[in-house]
PDBQT receptor file of N, H, CA, C and O in Angstrom, charges set to zero:
ATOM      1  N   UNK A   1     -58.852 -71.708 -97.235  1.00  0.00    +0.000 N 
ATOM      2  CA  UNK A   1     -59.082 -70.690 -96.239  1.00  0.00    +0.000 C 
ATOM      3  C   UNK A   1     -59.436 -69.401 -96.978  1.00  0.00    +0.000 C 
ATOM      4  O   UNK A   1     -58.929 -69.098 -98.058  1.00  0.00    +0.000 OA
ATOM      5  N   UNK A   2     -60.388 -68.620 -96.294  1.00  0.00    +0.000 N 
ATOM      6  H   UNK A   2     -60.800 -68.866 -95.417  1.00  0.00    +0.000 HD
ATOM      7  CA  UNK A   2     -61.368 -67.573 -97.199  1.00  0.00    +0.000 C 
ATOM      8  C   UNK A   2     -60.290 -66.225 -96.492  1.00  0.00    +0.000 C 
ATOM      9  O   UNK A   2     -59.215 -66.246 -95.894  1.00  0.00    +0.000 OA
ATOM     10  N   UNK A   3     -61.077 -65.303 -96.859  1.00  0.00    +0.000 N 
ATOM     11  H   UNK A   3     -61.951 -65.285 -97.345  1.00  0.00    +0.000 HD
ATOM     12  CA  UNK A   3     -60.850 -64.001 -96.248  1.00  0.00    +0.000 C 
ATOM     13  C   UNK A   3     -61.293 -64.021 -94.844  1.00  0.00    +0.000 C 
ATOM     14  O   UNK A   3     -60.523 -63.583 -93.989  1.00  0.00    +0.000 OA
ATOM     15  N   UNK A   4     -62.501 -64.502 -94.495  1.00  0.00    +0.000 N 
ATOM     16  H   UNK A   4     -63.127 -64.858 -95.190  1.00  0.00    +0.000 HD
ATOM     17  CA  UNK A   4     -63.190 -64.456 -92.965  1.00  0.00    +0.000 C 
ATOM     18  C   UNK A   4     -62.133 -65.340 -92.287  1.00  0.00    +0.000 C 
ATOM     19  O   UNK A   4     -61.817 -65.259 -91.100  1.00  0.00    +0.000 OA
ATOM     20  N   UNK A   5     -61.849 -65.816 -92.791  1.00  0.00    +0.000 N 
ATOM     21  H   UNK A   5     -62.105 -65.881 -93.756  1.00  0.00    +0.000 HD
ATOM     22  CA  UNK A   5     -60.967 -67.522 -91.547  1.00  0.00    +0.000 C 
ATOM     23  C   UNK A   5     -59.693 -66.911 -91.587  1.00  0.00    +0.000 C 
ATOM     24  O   UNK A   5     -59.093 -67.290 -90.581  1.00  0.00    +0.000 OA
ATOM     25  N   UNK A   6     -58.954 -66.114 -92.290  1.00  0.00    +0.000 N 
ATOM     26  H   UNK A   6     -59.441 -65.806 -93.107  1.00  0.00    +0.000 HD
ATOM     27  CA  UNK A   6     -57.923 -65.488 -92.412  1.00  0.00    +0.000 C 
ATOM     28  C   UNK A   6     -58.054 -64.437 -90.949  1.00  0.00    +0.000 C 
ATOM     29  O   UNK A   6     -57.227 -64.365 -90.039  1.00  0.00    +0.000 OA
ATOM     30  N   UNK A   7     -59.402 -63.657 -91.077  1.00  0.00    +0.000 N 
ATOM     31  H   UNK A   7     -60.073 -63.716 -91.816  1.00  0.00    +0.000 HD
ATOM     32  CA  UNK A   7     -59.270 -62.829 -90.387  1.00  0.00    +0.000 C 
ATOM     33  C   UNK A   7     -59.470 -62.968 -89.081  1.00  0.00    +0.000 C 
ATOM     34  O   UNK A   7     -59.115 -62.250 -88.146  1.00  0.00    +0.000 OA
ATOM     35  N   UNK A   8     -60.283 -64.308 -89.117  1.00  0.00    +0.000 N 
ATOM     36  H   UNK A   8     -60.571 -64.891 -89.877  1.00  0.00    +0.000 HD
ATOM     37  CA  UNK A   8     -60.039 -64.874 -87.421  1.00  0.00    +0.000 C 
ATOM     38  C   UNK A   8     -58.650 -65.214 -87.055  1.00  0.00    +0.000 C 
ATOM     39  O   UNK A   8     -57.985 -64.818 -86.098  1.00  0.00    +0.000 OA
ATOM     40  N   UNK A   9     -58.302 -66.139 -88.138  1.00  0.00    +0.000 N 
ATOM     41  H   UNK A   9     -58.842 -66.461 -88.916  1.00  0.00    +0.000 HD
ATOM     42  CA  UNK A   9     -57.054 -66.831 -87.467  1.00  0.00    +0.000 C 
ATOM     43  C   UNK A   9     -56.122 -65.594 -86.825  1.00  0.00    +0.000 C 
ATOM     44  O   UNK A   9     -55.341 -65.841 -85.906  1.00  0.00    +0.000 OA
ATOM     45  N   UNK A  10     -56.234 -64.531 -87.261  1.00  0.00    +0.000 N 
ATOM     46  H   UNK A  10     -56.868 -64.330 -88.008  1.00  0.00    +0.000 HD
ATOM     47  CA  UNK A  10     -54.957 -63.224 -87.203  1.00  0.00    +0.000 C 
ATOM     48  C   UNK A  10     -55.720 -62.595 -85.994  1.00  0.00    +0.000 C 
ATOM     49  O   UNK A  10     -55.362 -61.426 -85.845  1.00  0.00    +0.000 OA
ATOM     50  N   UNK A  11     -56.603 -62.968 -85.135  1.00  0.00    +0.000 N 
ATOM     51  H   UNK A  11     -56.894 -63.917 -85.257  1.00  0.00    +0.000 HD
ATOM     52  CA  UNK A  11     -57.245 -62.480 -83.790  1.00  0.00    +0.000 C 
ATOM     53  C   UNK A  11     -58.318 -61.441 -84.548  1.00  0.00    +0.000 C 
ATOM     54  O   UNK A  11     -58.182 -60.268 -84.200  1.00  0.00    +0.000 OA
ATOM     55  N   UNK A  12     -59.217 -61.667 -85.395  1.00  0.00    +0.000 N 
ATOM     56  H   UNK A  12     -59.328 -62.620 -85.678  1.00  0.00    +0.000 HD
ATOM     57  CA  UNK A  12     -60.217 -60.499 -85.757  1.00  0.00    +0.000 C 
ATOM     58  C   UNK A  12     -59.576 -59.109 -86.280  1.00  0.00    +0.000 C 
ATOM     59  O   UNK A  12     -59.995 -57.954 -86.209  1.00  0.00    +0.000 OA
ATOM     60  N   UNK A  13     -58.670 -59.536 -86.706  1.00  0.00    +0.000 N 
ATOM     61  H   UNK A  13     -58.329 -60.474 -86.764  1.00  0.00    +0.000 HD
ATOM     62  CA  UNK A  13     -58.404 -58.105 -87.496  1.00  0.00    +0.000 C 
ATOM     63  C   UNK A  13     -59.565 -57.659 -88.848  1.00  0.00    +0.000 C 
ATOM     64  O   UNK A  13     -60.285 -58.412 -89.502  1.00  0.00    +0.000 OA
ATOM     65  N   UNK A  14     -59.394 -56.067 -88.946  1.00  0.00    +0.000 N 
ATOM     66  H   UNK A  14     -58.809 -55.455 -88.414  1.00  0.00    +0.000 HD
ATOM     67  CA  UNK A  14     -60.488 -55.901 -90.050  1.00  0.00    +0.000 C 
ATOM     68  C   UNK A  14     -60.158 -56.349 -91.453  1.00  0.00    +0.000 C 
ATOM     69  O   UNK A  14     -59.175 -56.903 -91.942  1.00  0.00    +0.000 OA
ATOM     70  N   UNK A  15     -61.118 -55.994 -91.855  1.00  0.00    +0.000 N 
ATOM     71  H   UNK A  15     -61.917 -55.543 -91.458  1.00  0.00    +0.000 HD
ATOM     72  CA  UNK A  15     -61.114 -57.060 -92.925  1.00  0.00    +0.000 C 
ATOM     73  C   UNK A  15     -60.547 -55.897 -94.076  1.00  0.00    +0.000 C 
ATOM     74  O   UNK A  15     -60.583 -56.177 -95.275  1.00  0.00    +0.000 OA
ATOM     75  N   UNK A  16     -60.075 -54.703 -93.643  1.00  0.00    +0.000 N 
ATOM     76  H   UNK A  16     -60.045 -54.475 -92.670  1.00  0.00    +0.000 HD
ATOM     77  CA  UNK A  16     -59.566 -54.090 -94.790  1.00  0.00    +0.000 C 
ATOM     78  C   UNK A  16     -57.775 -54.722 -95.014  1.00  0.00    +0.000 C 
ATOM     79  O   UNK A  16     -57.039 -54.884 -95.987  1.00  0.00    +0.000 OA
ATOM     80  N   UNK A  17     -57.627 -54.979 -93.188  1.00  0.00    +0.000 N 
ATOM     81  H   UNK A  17     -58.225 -54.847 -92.397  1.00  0.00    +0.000 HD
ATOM     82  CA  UNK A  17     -56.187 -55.421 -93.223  1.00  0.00    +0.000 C 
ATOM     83  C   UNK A  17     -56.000 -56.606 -93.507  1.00  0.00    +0.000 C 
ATOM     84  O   UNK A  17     -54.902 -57.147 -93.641  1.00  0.00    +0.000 OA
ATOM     85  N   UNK A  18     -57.107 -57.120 -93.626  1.00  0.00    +0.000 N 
ATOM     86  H   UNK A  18     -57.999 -56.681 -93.518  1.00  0.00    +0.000 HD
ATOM     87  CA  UNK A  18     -56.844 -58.890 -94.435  1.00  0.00    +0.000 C 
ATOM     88  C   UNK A  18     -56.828 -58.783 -96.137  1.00  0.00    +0.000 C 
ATOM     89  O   UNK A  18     -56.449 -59.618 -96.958  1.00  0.00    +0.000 OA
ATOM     90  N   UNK A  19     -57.399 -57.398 -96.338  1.00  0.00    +0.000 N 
ATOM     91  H   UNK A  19     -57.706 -56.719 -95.671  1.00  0.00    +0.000 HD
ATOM     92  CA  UNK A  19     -57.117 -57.099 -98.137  1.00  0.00    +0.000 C 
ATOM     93  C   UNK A  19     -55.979 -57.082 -98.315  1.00  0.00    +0.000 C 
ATOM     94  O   UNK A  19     -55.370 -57.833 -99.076  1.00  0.00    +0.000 OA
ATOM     95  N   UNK A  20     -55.202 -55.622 -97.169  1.00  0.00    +0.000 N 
ATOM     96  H   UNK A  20     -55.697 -55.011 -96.551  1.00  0.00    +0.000 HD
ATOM     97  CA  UNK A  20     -53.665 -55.456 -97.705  1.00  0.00    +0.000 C 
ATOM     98  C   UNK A  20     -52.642 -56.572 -97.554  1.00  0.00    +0.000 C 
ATOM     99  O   UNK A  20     -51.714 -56.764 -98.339  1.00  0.00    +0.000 OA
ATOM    100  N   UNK A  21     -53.014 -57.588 -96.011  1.00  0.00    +0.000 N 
ATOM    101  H   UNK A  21     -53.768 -57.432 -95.373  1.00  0.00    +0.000 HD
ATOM    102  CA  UNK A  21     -52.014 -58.612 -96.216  1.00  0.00    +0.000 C 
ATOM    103  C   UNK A  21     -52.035 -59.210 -97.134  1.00  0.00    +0.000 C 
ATOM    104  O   UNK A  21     -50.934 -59.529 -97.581  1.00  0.00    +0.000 OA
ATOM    105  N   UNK A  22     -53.095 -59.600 -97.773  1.00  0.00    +0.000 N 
ATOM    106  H   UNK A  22     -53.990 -59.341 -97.409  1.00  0.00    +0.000 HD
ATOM    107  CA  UNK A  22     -53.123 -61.052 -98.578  1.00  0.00    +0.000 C 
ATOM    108  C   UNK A  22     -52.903 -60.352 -99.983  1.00  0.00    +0.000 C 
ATOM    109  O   UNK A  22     -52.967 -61.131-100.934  1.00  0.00    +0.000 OA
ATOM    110  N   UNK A  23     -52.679 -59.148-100.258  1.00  0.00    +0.000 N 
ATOM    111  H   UNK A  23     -52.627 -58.515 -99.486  1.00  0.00    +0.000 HD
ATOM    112  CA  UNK A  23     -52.331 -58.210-101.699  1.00  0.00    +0.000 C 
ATOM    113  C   UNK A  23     -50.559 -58.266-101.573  1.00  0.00    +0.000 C 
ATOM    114  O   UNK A  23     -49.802 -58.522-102.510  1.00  0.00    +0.000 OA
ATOM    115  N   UNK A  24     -50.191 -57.980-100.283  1.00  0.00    +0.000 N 
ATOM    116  H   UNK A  24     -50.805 -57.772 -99.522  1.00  0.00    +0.000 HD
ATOM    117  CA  UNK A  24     -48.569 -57.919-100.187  1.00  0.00    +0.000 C 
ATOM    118  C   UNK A  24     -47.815 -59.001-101.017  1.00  0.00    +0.000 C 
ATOM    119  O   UNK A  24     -48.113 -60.159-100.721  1.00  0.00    +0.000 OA
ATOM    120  N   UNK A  25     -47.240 -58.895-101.631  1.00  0.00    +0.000 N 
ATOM    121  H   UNK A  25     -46.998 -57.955-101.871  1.00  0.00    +0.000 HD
ATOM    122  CA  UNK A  25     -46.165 -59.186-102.716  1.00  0.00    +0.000 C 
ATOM    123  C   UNK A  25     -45.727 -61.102-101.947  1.00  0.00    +0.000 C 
ATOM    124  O   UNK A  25     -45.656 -62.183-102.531  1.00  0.00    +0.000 OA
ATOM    125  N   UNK A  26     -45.511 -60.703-100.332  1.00  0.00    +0.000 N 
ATOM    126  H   UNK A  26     -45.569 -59.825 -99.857  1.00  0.00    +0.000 HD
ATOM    127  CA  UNK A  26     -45.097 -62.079 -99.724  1.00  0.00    +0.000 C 
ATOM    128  C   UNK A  26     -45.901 -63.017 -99.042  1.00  0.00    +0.000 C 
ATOM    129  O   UNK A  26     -45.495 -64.050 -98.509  1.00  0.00    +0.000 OA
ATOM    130  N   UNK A  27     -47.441 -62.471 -99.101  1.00  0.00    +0.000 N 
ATOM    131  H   UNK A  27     -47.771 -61.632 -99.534  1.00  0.00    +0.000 HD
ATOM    132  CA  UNK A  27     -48.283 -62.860 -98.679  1.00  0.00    +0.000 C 
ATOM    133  C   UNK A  27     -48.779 -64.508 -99.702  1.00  0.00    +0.000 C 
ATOM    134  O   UNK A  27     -49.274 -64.162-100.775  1.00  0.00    +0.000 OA
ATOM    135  N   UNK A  28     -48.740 -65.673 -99.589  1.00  0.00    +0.000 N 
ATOM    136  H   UNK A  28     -48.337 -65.955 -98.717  1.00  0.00    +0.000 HD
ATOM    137  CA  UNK A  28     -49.066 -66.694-100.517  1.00  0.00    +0.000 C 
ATOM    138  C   UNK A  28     -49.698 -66.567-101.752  1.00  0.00    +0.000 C 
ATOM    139  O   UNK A  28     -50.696 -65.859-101.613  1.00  0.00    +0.000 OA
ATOM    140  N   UNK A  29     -49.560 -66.918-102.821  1.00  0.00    +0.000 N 
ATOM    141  H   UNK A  29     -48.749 -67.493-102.934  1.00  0.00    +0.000 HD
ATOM    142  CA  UNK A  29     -50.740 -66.608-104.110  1.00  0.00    +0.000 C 
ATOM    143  C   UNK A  29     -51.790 -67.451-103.508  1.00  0.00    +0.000 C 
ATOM    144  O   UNK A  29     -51.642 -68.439-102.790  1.00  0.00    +0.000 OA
ATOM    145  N   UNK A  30     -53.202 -66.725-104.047  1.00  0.00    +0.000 N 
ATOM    146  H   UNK A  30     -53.322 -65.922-104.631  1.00  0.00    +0.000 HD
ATOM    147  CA  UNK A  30     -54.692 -67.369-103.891  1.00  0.00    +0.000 C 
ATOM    148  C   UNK A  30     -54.678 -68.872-104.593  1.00  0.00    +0.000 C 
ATOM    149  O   UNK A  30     -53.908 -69.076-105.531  1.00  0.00    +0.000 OA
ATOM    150  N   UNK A  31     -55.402 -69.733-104.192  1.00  0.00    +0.000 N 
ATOM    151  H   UNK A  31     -56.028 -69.567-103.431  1.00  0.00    +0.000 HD
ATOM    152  CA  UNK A  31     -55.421 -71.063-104.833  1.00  0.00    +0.000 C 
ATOM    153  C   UNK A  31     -56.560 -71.135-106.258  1.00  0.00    +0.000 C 
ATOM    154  O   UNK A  31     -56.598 -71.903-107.220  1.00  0.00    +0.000 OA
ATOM    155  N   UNK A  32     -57.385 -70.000-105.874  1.00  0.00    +0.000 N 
ATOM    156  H   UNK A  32     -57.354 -69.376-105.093  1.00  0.00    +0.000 HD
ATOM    157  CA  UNK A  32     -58.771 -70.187-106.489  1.00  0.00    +0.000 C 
ATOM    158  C   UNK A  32     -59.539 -68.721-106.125  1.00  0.00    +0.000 C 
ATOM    159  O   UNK A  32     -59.333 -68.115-105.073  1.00  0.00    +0.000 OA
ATOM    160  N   UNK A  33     -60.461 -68.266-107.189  1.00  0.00    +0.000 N 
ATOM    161  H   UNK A  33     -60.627 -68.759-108.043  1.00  0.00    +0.000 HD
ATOM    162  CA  UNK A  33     -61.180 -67.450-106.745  1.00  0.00    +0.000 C 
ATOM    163  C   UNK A  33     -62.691 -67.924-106.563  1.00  0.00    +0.000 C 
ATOM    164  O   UNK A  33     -62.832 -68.636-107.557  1.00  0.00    +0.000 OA
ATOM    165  N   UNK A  34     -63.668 -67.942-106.011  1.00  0.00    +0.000 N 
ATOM    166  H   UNK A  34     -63.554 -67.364-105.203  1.00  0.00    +0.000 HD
ATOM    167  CA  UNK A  34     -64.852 -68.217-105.960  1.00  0.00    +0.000 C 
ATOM    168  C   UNK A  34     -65.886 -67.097-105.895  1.00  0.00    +0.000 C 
ATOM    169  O   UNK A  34     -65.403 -65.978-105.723  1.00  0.00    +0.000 OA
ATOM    170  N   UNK A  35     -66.670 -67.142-105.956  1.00  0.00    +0.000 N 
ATOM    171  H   UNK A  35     -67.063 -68.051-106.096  1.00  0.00    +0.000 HD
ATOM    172  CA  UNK A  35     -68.338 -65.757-106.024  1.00  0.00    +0.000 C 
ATOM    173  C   UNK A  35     -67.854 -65.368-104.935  1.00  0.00    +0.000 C 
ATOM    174  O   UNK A  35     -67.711 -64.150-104.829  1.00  0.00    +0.000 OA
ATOM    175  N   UNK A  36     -67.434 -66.257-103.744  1.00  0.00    +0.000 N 
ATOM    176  H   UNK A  36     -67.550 -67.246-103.830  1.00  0.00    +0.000 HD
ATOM    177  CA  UNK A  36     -67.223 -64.981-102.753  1.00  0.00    +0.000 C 
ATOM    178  C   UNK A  36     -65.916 -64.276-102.387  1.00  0.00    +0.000 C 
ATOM    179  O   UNK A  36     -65.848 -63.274-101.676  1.00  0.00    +0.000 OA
ATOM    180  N   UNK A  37     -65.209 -64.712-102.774  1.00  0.00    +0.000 N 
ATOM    181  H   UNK A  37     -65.264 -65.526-103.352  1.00  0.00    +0.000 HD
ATOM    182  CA  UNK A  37     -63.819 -64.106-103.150  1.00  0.00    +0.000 C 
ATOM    183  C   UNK A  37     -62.516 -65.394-102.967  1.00  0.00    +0.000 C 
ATOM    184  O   UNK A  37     -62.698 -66.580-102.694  1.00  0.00    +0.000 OA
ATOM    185  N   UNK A  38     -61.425 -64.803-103.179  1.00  0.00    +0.000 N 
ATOM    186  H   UNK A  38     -61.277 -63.839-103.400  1.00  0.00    +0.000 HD
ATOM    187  CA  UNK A  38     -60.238 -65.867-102.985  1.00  0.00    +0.000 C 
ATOM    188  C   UNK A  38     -60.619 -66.829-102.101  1.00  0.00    +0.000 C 
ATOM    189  O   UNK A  38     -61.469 -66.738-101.214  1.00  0.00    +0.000 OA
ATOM    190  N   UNK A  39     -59.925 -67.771-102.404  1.00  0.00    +0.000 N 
ATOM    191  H   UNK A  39     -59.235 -67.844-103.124  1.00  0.00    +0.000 HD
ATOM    192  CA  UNK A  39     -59.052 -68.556-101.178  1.00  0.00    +0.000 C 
ATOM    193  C   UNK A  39     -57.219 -68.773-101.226  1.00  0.00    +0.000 C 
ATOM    194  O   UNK A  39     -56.286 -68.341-101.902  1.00  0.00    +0.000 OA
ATOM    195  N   UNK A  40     -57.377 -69.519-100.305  1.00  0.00    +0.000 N 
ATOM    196  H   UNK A  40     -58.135 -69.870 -99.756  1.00  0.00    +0.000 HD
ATOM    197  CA  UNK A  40     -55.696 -69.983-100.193  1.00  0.00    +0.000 C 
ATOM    198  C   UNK A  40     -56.012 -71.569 -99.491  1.00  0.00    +0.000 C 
ATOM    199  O   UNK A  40     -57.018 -72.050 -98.971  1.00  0.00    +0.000 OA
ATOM    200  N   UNK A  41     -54.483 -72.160 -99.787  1.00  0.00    +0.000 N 
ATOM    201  H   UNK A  41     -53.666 -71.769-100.210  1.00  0.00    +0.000 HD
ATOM    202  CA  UNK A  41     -54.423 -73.255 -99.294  1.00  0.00    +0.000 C 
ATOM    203  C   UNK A  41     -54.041 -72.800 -97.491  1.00  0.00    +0.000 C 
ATOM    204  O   UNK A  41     -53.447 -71.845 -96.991  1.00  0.00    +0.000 OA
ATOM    205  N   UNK A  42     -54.624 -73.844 -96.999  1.00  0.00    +0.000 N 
ATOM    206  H   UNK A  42     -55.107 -74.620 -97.405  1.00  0.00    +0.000 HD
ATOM    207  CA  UNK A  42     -54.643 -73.893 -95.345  1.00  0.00    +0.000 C 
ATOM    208  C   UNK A  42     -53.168 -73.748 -94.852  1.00  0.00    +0.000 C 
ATOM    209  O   UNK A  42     -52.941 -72.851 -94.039  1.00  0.00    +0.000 OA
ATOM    210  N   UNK A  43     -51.968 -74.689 -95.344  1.00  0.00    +0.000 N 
ATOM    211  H   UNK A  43     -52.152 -75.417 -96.004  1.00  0.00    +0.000 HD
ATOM    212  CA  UNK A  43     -50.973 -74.963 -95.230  1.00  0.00    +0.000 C 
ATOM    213  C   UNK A  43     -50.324 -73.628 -95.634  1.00  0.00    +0.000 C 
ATOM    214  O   UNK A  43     -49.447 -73.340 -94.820  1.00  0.00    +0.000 OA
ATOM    215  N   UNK A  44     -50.433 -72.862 -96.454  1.00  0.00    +0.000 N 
ATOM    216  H   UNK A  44     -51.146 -73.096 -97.116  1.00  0.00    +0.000 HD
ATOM    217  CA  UNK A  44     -49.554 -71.965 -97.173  1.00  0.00    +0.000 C 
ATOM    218  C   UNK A  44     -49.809 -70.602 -95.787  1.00  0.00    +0.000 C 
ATOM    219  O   UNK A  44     -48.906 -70.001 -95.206  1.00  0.00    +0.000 OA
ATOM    220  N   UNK A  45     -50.790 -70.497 -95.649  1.00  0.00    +0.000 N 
ATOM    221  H   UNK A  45     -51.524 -70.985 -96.121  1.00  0.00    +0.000 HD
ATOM    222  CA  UNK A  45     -51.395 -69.279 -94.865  1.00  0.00    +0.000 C 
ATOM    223  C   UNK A  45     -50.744 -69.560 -93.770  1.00  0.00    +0.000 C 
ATOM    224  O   UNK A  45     -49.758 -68.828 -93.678  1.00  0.00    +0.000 OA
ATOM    225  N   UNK A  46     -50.888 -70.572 -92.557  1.00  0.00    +0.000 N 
ATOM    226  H   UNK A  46     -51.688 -71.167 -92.632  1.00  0.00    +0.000 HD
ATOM    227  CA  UNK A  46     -50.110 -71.169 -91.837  1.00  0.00    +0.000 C 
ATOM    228  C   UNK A  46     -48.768 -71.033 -91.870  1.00  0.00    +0.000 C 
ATOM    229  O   UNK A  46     -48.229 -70.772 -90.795  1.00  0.00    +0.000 OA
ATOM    230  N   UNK A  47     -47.900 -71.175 -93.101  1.00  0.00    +0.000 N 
ATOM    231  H   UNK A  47     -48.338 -71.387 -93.975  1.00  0.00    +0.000 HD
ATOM    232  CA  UNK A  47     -46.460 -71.519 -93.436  1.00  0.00    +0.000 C 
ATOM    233  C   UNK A  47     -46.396 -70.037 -92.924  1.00  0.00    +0.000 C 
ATOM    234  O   UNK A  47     -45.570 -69.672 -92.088  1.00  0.00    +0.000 OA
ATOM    235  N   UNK A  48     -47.589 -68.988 -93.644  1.00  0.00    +0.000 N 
ATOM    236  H   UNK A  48     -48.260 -69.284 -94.324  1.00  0.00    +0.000 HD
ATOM    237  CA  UNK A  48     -47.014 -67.480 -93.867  1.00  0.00    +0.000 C 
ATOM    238  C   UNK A  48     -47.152 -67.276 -92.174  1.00  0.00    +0.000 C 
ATOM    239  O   UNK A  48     -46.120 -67.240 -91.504  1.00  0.00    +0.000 OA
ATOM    240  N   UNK A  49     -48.026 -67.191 -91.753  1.00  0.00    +0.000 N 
ATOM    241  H   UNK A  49     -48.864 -67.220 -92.298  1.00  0.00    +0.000 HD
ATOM    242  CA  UNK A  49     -48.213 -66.700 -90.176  1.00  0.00    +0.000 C 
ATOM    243  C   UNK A  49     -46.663 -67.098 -89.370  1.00  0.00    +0.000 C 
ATOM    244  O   UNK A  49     -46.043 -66.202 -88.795  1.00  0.00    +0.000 OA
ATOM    245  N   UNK A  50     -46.157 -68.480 -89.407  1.00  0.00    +0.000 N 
ATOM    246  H   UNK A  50     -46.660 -69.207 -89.874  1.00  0.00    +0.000 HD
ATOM    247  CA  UNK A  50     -45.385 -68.883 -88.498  1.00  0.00    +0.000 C 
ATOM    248  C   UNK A  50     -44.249 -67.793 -89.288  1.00  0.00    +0.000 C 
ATOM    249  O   UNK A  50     -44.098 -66.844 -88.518  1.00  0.00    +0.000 OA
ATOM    250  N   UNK A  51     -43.771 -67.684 -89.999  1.00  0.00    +0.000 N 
ATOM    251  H   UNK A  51     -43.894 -68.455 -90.624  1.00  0.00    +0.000 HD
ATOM    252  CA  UNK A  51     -42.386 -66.885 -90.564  1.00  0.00    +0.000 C 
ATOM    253  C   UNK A  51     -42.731 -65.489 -90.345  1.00  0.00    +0.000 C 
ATOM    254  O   UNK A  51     -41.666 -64.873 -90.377  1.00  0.00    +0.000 OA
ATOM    255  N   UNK A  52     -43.830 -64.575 -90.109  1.00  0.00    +0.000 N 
ATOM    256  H   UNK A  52     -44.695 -65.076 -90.083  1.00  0.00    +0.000 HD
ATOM    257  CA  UNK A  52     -44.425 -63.660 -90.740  1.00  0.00    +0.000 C 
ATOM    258  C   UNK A  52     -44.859 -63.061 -89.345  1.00  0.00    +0.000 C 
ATOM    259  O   UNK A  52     -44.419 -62.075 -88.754  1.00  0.00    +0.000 OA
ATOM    260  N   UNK A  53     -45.570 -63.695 -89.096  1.00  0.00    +0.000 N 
ATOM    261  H   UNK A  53     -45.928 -64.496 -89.577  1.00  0.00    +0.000 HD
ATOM    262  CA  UNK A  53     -46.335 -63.145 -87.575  1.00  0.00    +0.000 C 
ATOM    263  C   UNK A  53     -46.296 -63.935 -86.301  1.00  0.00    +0.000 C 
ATOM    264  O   UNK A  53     -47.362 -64.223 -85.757  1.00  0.00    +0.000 OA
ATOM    265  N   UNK A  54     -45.050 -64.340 -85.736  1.00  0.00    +0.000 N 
ATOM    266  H   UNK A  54     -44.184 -64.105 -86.177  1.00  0.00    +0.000 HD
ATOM    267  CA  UNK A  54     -45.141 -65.409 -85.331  1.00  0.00    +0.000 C 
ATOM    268  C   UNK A  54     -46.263 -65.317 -83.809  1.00  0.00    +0.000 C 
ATOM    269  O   UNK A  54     -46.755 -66.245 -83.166  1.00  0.00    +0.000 OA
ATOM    270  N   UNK A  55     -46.393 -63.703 -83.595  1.00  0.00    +0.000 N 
ATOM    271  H   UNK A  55     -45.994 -62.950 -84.117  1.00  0.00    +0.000 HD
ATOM    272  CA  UNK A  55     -47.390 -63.802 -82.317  1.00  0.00    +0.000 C 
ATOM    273  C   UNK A  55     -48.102 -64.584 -82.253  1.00  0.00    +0.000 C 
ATOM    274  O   UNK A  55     -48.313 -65.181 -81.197  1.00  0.00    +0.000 OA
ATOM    275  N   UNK A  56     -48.955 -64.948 -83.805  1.00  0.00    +0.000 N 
ATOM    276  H   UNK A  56     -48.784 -64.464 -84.663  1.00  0.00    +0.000 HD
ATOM    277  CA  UNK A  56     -50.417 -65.088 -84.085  1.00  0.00    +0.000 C 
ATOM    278  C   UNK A  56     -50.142 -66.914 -84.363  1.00  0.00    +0.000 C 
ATOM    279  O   UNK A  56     -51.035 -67.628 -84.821  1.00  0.00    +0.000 OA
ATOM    280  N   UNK A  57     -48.750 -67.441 -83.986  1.00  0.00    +0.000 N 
ATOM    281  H   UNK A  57     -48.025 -66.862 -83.614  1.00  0.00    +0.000 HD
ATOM    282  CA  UNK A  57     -48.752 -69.026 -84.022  1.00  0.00    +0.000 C 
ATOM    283  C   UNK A  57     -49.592 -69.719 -83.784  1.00  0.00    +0.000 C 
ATOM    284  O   UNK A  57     -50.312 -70.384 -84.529  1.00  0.00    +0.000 OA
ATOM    285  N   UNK A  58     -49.550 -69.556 -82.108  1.00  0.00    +0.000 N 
ATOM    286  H   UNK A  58     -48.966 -69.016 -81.503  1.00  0.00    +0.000 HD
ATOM    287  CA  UNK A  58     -50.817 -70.203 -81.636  1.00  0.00    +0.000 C 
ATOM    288  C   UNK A  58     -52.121 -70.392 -81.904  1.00  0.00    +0.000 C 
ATOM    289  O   UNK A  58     -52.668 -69.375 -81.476  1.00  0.00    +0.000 OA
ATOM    290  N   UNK A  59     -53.107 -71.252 -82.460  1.00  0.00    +0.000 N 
ATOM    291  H   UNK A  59     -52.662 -72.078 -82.807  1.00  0.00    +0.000 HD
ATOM    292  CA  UNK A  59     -54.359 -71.036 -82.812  1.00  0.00    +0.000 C 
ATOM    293  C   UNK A  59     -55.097 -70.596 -81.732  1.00  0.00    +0.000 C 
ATOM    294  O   UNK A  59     -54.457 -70.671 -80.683  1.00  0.00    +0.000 OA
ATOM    295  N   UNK A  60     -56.877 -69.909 -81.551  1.00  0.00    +0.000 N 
ATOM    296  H   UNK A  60     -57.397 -69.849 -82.403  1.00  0.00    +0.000 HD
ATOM    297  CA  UNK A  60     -56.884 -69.559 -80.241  1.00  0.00    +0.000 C 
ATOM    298  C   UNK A  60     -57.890 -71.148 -79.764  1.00  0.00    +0.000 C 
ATOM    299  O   UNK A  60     -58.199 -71.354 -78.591  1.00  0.00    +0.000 OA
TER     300      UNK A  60
């Protein structure tokens, strides 16, 4: 999961606030970096939302 799919999954938040979450200390480590920037594993991002944000559980 990229930065863009991050920022859908979280209802379109901007993409500056998908920098600071995914920089926060409890936010998952990246799996990989690629030309277009990080990723993360699907599962980990997920794990973080349900403990973390639980509004944003539901997929839409």
């Amino acid at each position: 999961m990229g930065a863009a799919e991050i920022r859908k999954r979280l209802g379109g938040i901007s993409r500056q606030r998908v920098y600071q979450l995914t920089n926060h200390p409890d936010f998952p480590a990246s799996y990989d970096e690629l030309s277009q920037g990080r990723v993360w594993f699907n599962e980990d991002v997920e794990a973080w939302i349900a403990e973390k944000r639980p509004q944003d559980d539901a997929e839409p």
